[in-house]
C-alpha positions, 0 to 999 in steps of 0.5 A, a space after each residue: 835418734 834414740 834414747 839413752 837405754 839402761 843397763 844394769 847398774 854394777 862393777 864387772 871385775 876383770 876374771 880371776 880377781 878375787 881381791 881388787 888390790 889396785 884398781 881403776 873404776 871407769 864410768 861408762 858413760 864419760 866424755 863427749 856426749 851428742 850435743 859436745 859432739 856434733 858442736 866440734 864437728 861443726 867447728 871442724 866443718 865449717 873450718 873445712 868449708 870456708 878455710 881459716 880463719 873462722 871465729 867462734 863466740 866464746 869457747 865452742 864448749 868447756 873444754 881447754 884441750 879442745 880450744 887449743 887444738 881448734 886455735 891450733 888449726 886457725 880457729 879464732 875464739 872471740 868475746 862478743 861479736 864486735 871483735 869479728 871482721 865484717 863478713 866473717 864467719 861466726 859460729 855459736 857455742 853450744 851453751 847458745 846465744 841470746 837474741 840480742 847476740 844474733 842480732 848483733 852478729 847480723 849488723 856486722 853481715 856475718 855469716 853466722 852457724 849455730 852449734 848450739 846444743 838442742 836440748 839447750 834450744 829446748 830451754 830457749 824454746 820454753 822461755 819464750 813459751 812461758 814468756 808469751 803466756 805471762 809466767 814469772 820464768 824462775 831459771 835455776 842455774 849459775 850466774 854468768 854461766 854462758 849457757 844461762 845469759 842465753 837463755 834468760 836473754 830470751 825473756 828478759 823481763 820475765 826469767 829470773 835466775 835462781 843460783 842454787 837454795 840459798 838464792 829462793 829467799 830473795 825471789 818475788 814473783 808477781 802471781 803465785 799462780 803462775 811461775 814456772 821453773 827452768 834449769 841450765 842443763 848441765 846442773 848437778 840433778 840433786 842440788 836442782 831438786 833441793 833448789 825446786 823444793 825449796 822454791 815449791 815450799 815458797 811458791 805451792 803452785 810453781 809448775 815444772 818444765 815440760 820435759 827435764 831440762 837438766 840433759 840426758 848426758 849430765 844426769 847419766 855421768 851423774 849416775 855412772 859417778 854415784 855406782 861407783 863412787 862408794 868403792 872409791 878412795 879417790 875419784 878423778 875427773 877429767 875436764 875443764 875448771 869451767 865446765 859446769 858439768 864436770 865442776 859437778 861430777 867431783 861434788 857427786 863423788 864426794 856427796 856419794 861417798 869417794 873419800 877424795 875427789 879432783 878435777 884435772 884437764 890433763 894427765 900431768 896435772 894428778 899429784 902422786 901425793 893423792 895416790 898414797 894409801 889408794 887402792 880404788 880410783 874411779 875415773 870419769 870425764 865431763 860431757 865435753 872432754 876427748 876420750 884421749 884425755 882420759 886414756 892418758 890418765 889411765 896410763 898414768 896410773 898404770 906407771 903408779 901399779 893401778 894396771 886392773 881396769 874395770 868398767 861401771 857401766 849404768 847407760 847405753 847413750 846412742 843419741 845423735 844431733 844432725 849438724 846444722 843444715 848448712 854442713 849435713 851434706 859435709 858430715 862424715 
């Protein structure tokens, strides 16, 4: 594995446009991102390994075109584990489960595949960390977000959830001397820090996280949108209405400067109306969403005159996650 790498940070302009006239800015990096990645395919694998159907605990990540292709090929997406057959097989979701969900899932004899994303696993591993040392564990992050009930659950007694700078006034803690702060991973980087500085301001000797908790991916989309977004007079997101990390990306573009900025799973779902007056629209995608999505925007585009495409480049991702031990030999 290795580290997302940095590049220079700029627009490359296509040869010979000296005035940029309508223009699409793409984000580079966008999309999938490792742990997305190696979540689907391990749904797909799984799929191929044990025949249909499979079922899969809440959606497998945020995206709508992906559960739907998956339920299309005899994937059974379900709330809790009750609604599983006894026996069955269960896969994870990315945003991870709780203990209590493993164990509910074991009383039921299912066999169960965990694609939960590591760095998630991370954040699960420092809260019982933290838990076994005694910590008030202050998890910044969104109430009833998947990703954030995992890890609380983890710690129960210890994690408290704090959803953004206007929750820190209610929060107590029993030694001052020892609270730490978490996150979920896939927050907006500055409103995190204005949340940790506000609690810093409460509690002067709150200590950070081991290591960033908010992921590689989420902070390099963030990143891509800011490069751009000043240039833009709309930014167009694509990804789900509950992807956290797509919801957060059109609040970067407008908090850096895009004009306009909407969210949209499919390229039928932009307004002809938002691209009246337009000349620059930046393009970017959630962490969970298929390349074919955004290339289908694009080509919308290209029927309303935007036929100049040009790259914002600000990262080089190259991680990659092993698939769970019981599918490696399967990888393709």
């Amino acid at each position: 594995m290795s580290a997302p790498v940095p590049l220079e940070v700029g627009i490359t302009r296509s040869p010979g446009t000296s005035t940029p006239g309508k223009r699409v800015l793409l984000a580079e990096p966008r999309g999938y991102c490792a742990g997305v990645d190696r979540a689907v395919e391990t749904v797909e694998k799984t799929l191929e390994k044990h025949g249909a159907p499979i079922y899969v605990r809440k959606e497998i990540v945020h995206n709508r075109h992906v559960v739907e292709t998956l339920a299309e090929q005899g994937v059974v997406f379900v709330d809790e584990t009750d609604e599983v057959p006894e026996g069955s097989v269960l896969v994870f979701s990315a945003h991870g489960v709780s203990p209590a969900v493993h164990e509910a899932a074991a009383t039921r004899n299912l066999h169960t595949i965990d694609a939960t994303c590591p760095l998630v696993t991370k954040v699960h591993q420092e809260a019982k960390r933290f838990a076994r040392d005694d910590y008030d564990i202050l998890l910044i992050g969104h109430e009833g977000h998947e990703e954030v009930e995992g890890t609380a659950g983890e710690a129960p007694d210890h994690v408290q959830l704090v959803d953004g700078p206007d929750a820190v006034d209610a929060v107590t803690v029993r030694d001052e001397s020892k609270v730490i702060w978490l996150s979920q991973t896939t927050l907006s980087v500055d409103e995190t820090m204005t949340t940790v500085q506000r609690l810093r301001e409460k509690f002067p000797q709150l200590q950070d996280p081991p290591s960033d908790d908010i992921c590689y991916a989420t902070q390099n989309r963030q990143v891509a949108v800011k490069a751009m977004a000043p240039e833009c007079d709309l930014v167009i997101v694509v990804g789900s209405r509950n992807s956290s990390n797509s919801v957060r990306l059109v609040e970067v573009a407008l908090g850096a400067g895009a004009k306009a900025s909407y969210l949209v799973d499919y390229a039928r779902e932009v307004d002809p109306a938002w691209l009246d007056g337009v000349e620059t629209i930046g393009i970017t995608s959630g962490a969970s969403v298929p390349e074919i999505l955004v290339r289908g925007v694009i080509d919308l585009l290209d029927e309303h005159g935007f036929h100049t495409v040009q790259s914002v480049t600000t990262a080089n991702e190259t991680l990659v996650f092993a698939l769970p031990r019981e599918l490696r030999d399967a990888r393709r």
